[in-house]
ZAFI-134586 format. One record per residue (C-alpha): residue number from 1; x, y, z; residue in one letter. Coordinates in steps of 0.02 Angstrom, whole numbers, plus 50000, padded with zeros to 5 digits. Each point is the difference from the previous one (the first is absolute). Layout:
N
     k       X       Y       Z   r
   NUM       X       Y       Z   A
...
END
This chain:
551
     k       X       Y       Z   r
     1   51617   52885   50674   X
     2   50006   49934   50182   X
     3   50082   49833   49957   X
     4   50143   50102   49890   X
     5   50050   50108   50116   X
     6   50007   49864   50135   X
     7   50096   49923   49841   X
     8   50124   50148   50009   X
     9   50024   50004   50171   X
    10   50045   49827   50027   X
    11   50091   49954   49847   X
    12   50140   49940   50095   X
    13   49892   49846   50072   X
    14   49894   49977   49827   X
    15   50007   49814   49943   X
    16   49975   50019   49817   X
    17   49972   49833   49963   X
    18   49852   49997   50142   X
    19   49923   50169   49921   X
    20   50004   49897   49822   X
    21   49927   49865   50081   X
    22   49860   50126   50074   X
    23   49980   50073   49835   X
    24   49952   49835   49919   X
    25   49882   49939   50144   X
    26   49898   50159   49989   X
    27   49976   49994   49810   X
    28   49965   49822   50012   X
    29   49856   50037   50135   X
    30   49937   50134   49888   X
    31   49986   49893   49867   X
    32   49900   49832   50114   X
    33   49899   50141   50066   X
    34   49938   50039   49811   X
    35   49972   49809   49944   X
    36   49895   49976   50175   X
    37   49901   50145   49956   X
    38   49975   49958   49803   X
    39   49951   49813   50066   X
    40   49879   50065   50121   X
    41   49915   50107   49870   X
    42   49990   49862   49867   X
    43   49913   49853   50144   X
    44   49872   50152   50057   X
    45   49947   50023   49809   X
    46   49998   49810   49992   X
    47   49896   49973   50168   X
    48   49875   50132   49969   X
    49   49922   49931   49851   X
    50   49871   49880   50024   X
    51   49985   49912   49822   X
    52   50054   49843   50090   X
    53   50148   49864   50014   X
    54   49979   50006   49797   X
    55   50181   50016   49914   X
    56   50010   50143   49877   X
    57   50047   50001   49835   X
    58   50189   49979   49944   X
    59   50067   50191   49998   X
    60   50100   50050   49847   X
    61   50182   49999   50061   X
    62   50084   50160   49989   X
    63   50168   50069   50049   X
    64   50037   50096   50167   X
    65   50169   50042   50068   X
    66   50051   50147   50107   X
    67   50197   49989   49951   X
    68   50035   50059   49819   X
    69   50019   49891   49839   X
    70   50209   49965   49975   X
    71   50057   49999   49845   X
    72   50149   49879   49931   X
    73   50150   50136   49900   X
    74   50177   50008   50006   X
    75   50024   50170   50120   X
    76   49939   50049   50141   X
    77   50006   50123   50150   X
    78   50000   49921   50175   X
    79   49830   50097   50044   X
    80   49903   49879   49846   X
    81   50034   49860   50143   X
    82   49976   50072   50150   X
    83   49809   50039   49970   X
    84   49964   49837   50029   X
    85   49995   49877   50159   X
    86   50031   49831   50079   X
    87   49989   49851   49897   X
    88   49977   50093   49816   X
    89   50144   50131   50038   X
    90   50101   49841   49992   X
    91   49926   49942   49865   X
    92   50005   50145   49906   X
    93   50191   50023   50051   X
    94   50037   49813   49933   X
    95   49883   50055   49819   X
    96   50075   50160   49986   X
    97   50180   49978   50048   X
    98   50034   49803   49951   X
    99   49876   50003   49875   X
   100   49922   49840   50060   X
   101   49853   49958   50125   X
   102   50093   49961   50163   X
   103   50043   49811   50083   X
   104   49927   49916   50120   X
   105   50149   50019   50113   X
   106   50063   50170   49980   X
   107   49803   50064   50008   X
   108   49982   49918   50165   X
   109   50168   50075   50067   X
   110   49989   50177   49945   X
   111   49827   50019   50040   X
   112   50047   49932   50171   X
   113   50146   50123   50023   X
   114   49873   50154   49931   X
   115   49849   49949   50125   X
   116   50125   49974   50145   X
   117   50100   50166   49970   X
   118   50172   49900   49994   X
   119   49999   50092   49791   X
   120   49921   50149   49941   X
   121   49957   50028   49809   X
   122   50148   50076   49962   X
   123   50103   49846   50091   X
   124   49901   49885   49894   X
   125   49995   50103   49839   X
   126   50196   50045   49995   X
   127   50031   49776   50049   X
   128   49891   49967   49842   X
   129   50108   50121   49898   X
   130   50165   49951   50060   X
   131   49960   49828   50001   X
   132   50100   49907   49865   X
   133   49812   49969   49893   X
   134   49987   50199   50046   X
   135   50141   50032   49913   X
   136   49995   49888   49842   X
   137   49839   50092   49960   X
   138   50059   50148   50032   X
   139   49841   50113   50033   X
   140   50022   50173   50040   X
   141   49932   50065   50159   X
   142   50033   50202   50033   X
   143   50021   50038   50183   X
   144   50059   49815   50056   X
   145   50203   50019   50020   X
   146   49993   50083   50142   X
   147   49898   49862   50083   X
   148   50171   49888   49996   X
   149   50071   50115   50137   X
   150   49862   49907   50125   X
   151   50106   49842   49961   X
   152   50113   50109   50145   X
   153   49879   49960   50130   X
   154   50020   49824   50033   X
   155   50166   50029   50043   X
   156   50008   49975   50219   X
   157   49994   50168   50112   X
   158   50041   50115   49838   X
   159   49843   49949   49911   X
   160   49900   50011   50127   X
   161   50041   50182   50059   X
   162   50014   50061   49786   X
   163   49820   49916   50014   X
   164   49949   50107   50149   X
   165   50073   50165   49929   X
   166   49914   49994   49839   X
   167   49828   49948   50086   X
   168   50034   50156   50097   X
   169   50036   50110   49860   X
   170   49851   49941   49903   X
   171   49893   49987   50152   X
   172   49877   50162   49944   X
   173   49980   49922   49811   X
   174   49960   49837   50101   X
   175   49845   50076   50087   X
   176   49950   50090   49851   X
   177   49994   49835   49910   X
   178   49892   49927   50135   X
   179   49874   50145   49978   X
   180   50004   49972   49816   X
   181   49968   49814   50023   X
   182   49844   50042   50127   X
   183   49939   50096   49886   X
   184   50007   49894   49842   X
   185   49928   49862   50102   X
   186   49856   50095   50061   X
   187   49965   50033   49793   X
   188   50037   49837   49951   X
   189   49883   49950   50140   X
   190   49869   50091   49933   X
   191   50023   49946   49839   X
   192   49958   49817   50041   X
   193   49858   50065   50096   X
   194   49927   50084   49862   X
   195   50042   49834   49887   X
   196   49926   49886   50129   X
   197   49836   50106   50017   X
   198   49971   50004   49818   X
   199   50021   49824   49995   X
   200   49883   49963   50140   X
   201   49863   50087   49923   X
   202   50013   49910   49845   X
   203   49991   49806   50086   X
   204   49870   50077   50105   X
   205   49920   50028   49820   X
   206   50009   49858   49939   X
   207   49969   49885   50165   X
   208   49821   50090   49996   X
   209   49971   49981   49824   X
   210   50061   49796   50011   X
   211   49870   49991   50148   X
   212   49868   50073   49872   X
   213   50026   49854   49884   X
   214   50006   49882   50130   X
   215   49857   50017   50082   X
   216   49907   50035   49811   X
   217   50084   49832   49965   X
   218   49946   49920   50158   X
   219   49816   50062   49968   X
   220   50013   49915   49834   X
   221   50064   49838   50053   X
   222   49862   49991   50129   X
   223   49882   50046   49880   X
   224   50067   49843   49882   X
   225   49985   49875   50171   X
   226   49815   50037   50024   X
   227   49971   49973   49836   X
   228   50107   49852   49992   X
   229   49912   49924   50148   X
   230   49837   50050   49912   X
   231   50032   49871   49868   X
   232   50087   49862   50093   X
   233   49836   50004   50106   X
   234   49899   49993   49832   X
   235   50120   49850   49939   X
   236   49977   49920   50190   X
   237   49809   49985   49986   X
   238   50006   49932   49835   X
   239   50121   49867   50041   X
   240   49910   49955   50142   X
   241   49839   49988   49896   X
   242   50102   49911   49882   X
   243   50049   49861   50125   X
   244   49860   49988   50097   X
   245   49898   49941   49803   X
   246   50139   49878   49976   X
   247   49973   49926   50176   X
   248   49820   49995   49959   X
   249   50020   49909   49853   X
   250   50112   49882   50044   X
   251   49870   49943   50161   X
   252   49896   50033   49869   X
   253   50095   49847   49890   X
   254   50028   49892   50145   X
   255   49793   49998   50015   X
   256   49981   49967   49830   X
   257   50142   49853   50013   X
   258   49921   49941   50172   X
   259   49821   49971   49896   X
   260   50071   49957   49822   X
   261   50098   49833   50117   X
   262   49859   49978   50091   X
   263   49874   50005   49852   X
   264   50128   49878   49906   X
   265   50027   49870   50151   X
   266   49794   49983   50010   X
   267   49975   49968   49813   X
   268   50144   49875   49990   X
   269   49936   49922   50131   X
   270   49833   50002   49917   X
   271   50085   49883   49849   X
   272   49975   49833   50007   X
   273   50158   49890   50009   X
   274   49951   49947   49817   X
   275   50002   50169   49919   X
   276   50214   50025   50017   X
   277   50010   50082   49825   X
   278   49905   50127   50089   X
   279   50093   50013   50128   X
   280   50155   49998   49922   X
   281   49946   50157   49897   X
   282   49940   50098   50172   X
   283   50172   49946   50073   X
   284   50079   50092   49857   X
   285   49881   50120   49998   X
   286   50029   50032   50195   X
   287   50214   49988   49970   X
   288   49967   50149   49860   X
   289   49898   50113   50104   X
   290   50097   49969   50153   X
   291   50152   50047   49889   X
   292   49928   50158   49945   X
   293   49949   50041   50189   X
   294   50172   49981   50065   X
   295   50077   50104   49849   X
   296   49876   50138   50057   X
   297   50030   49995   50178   X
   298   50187   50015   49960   X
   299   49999   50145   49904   X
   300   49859   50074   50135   X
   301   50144   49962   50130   X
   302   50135   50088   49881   X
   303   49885   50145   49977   X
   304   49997   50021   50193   X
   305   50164   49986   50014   X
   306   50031   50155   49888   X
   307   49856   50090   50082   X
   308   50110   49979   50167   X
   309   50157   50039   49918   X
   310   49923   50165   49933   X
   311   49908   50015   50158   X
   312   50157   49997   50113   X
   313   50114   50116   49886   X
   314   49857   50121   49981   X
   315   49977   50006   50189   X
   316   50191   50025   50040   X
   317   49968   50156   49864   X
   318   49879   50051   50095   X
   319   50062   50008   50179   X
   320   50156   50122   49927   X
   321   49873   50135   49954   X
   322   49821   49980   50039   X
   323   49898   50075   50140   X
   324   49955   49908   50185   X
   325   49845   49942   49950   X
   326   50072   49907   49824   X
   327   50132   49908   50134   X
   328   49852   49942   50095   X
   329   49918   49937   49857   X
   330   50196   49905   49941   X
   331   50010   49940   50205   X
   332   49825   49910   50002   X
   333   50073   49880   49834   X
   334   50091   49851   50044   X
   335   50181   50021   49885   X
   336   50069   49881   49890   X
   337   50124   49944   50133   X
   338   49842   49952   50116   X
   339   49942   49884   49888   X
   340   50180   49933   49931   X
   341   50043   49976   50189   X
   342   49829   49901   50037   X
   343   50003   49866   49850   X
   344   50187   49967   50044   X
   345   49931   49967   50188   X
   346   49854   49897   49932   X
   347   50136   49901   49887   X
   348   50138   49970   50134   X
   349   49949   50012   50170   X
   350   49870   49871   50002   X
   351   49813   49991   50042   X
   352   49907   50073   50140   X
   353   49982   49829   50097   X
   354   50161   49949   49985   X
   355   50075   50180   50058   X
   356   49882   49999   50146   X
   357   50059   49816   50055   X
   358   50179   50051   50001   X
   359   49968   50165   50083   X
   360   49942   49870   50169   X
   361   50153   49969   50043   X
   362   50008   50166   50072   X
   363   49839   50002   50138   X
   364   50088   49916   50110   X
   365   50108   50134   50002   X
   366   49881   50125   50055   X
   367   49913   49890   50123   X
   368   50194   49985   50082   X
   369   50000   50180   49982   X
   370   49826   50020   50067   X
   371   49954   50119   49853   X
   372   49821   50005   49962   X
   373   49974   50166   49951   X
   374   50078   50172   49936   X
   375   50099   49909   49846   X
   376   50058   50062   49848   X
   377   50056   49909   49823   X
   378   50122   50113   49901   X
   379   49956   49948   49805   X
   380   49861   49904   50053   X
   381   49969   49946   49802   X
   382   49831   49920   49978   X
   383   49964   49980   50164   X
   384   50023   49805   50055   X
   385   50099   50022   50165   X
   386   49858   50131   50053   X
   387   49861   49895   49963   X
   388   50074   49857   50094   X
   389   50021   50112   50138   X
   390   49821   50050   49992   X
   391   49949   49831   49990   X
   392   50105   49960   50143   X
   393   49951   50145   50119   X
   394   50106   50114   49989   X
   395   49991   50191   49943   X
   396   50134   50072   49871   X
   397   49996   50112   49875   X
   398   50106   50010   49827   X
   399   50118   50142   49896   X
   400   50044   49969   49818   X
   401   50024   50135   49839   X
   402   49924   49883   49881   X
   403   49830   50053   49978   X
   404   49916   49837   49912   X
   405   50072   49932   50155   X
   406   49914   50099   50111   X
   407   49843   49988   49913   X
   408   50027   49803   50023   X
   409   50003   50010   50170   X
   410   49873   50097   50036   X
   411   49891   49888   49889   X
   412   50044   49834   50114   X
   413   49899   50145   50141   X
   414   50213   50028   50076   X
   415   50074   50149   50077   X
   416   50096   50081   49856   X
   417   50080   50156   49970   X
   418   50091   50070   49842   X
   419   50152   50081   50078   X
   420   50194   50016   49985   X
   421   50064   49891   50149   X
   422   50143   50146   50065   X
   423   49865   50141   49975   X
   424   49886   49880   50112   X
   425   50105   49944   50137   X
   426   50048   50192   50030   X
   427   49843   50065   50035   X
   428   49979   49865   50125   X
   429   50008   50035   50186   X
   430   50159   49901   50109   X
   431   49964   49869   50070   X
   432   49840   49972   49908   X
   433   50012   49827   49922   X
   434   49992   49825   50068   X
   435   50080   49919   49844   X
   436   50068   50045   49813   X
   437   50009   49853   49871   X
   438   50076   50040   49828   X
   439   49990   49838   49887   X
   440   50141   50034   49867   X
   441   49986   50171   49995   X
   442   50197   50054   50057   X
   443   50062   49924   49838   X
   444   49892   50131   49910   X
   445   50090   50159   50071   X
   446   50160   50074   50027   X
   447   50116   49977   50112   X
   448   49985   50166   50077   X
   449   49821   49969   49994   X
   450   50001   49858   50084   X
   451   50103   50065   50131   X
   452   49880   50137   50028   X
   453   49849   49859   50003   X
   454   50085   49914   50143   X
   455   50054   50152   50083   X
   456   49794   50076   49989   X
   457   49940   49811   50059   X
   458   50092   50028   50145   X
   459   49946   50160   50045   X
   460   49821   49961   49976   X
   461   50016   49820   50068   X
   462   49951   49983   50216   X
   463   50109   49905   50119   X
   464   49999   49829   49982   X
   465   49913   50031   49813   X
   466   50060   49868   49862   X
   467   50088   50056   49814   X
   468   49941   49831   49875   X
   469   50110   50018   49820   X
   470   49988   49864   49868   X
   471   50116   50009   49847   X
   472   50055   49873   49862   X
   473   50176   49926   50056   X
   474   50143   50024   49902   X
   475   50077   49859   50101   X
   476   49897   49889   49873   X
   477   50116   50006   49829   X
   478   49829   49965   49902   X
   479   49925   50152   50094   X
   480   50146   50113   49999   X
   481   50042   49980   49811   X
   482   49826   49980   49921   X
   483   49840   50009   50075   X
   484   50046   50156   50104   X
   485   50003   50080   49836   X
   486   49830   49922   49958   X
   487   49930   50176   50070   X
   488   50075   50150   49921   X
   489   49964   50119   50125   X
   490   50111   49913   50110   X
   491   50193   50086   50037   X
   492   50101   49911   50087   X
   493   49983   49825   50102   X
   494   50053   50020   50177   X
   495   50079   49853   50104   X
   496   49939   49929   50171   X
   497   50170   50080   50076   X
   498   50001   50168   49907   X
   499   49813   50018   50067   X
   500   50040   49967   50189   X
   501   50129   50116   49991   X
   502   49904   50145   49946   X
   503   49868   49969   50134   X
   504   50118   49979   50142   X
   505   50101   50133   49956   X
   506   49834   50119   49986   X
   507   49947   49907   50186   X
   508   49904   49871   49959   X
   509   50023   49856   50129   X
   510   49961   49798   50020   X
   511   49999   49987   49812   X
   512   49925   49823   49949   X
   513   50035   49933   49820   X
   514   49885   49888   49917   X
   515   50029   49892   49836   X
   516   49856   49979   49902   X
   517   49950   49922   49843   X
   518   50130   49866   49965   X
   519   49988   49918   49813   X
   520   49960   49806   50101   X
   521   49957   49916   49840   X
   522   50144   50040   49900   X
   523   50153   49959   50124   X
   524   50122   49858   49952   X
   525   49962   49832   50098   X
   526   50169   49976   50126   X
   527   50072   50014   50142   X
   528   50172   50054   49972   X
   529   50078   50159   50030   X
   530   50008   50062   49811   X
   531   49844   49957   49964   X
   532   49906   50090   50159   X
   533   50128   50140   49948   X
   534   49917   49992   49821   X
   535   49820   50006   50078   X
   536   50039   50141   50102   X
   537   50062   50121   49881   X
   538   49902   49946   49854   X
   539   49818   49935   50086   X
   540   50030   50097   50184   X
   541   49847   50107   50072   X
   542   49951   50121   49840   X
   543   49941   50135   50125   X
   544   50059   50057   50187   X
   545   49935   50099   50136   X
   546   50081   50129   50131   X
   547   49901   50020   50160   X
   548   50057   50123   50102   X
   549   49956   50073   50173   X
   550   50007   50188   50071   X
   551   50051   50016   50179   X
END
């Protein structure tokens, strides 16, 4: 009552426009204030139960609106309109008046005009009317004629002060329209509270009874594992007792194949040079049962092969579900790829003496180095370049993943360990480490591995300390387009110039390149340039080294 009789007082001054424009801000707070509130209640009903970060079911959609239903027929009265707001006032103006849901454009403008207070509902109502579309479907609106007389104030000055007098006038119906809008906010308010609680309560329903089945479901599955692991443990010990009677029986056959030979060599030799129908018969003889031998070692071999097949697929099984102590059992078995990976280094890289022979080109190194102890061989294999060292004085130690490997080495009484070399070099101490050799091991690993290699070597590496990598060289067509490829564990080949880089730019310094390996015996006789060209790329060094320095 204060602010209408200060109305009264001072209606000379009033703005009308400005008291609109009050009107509208303070129904529009009214109405934030509500959604804030309504939000606020819905995340504390969400954050107070503790069934988890488990979604809940999908809720039944159902339909909610606090503005009235509209209904399309072919009279009206302005007051079926003006009961609703914003965005679907126009809308219903456009389905009620035009018959037709509303364009993109004229949507956009009118429902700029309404929000911005430029139009009211009657402006827009008595435009869509009047419009030439208005009036072709001619839809009857009661109380709308008189809405035409606002056309009168857009005209300059005039309109303005008509506009002024009839705010004036209505000024007291104003203000009791802004009560009646406060207080059908505060019930539509409470409305969607009461909607929002109710549906609260019901997700909070079912979000505790979907973390009932969950965790019922989750005791099940773990239920299932154990008993899963149960019987790939059962299945484990049987293969293993399985494999271990085929290995028996095939030392078991080479025995028997060792004497049967033997046996046969002394009683031919026991013939008399006379007696060669005899012989002839214990030749053939001999040629059948040697036949029959080799049949039966091949199918022992096959059967093996199938145990280790089974064996590996079982094991990979295994590891998804069983317990600790079944992965311990898996972990102490070499895998299939141990022993594919060893025959292909037994069948390509060459015997142990001939390995160890090349790998002397390299003590001089350390001598010019004057490394005698504290040395490490990344992929150390079966374990040539660490006996020679031991057999030359000097105390190193290897890493590789292959277990047979391993084993290997520790059989020729060398330092081995079964480790990953990243994992390795980063639990050691800097500055720890005289030297690192890695004979083709970069071609094995990424190149974001390898990076990380050098950059770990390097940390771990002191002052002074020596980096040794030999790869094959791609600089050698032969190499570079076959026998690379020989291994199939190998990714990519890496060039003499693409390795430099990498060290130097991870600060490596003093980097020495060696050429090893060249194919001597096959290069063209000559002395011209094509043909020394031809050598070079075709018969050139097979492997090269990098030695690099840390300052």
């Amino acid at each position: 009552m204060s602010e209408l009789s200060k109305s009264e007082t001072t209606r000379e001054a009033l703005d009308l426009p400005e008291l609109m424009e009050r009107i509208r801000v303070r129904a529009e707070e009214r109405r934030a204030n509500s959604v804030v509130n309504t939000a606020a209640i819905l995340a504390r009903v969400l954050a107070g139960n503790g069934a988890g970060p488990i979604m809940p079911a999908p809720v039944a959609a159902t339909d909610f609106s606090l503005q009235p239903r509209f209904e399309t027929r072919d009279n009206y009265r302005v007051e079926d309109f003006l009961c609703f707001n914003d965005h679907i006032f126009v809308r219903n103006a456009y389905r009620g008046i035009l018959q037709r849901e509303p364009d993109d454009t004229g949507f956009a403008q009118y429902l700029e005009a309404l929000r911005s207070g430029r139009l009211n509902k009657l402006d827009i109502l008595a435009r869509l009317r009047y419009s030439p579309e208005g009036r072709a479907r001619n839809v009857f609106v009661a109380g709308l004629k008189g809405a035409q007389w606002r056309r009168l104030y857009r005209v300059p000055v005039l309109g303005y002060l008509l506009e002024l007098s009839v705010g004036l006038i209505r000024l007291p119906k104003l203000l009791a329209s802004v009560r009646q809008l406060e207080a059908h906010t505060a019930a539509q308010d409470e409305r969607l509270a009461a909607y929002i609680n109710e549906k609260a309560h019901s997700l909070a329903q079912q979000i505790t009874e979907m973390a009932q089945n969950v965790t019922a479901q989750l005791a099940e599955t773990r239920e299932s594992e154990q008993r899963i692991a149960q019987l790939n443990q059962q299945q484990l010990k049987a293969l293993f007792r399985e494999q271990r009677e085929l290995t028996e029986d095939q030392n078991r056959l080479k025995t028997e194949i060792t004497h049967f030979r033997n046996d046969t060599e002394n009683k031919f030799k026991a013939h008399t040079l006379a007696d060669e129908i005899q012989l002839e018969k214990h030749q053939e003889l001999q040629e059948f049962v040697a036949k029959q031998i080799v049949e039966k070692l091949q199918r022992t071999r096959a059967e093996l092969v199938l145990q280790e097949q089974r064996f590996a697929g079982l094991s990979v099984a295994n590891q998804a579900v069983s317990s600790g102590a079944a992965r311990d059992t898996v972990a102490d078995t070499p895998s299939a790829m141990d022993l594919l990976y060893v025959a292909l280094e037994d069948q390509f890289r060459g015997t142990r003496d001939h390995i160890q022979e090349a790998l002397r080109v390299y003590l001089p190194i350390l001598q010019k180095a004057n490394v005698t102890s504290e040395i490490l061989d990344v992929g150390c294999g079966r374990g040539e370049w660490l006996e020679l060292l031991k057999a030359e004085g000097y105390k190193a130690y290897g890493i590789d993943v292959n277990r047979i490997s391993v084993g290997q080495c520790r059989e020729s009484d060398v330092d081995a360990q079964e480790a990953d070399a990243l994992a390795h070099l980063r639990s050691l101490a800097n500055d720890s480490l005289n030297c690192i050799t890695a004979f083709h091991f970069v071609e094995h690993v990424s190149l974001e591995e390898l990076v990380s290699f050098v950059d770990q070597a390097l940390r771990v590496l002191r002052p002074g300390a020596i980096l040794i990598l030999e790869t094959p060289n791609p600089e050698n067509l032969i190499v570079g387009s076959c026998n690379f490829y020989f291994d199939p564990t190998h990714r990519n080949p890496l060039p003499p110039l693409t390795m430099k880089c990498i060290l130097e730019s991870r600060g490596f310094d003093r980097l020495e390149e060696l050429e090893l390996h060249p194919m001597l015996e096959e290069r063209l006789k000559g002395s011209d340039e094509i043909t020394q060209r031809f050598n070079a790329l075709f018969y050139g060094a097979m492997d090269y080294a990098i030695v690099a320095h840390k300052i």
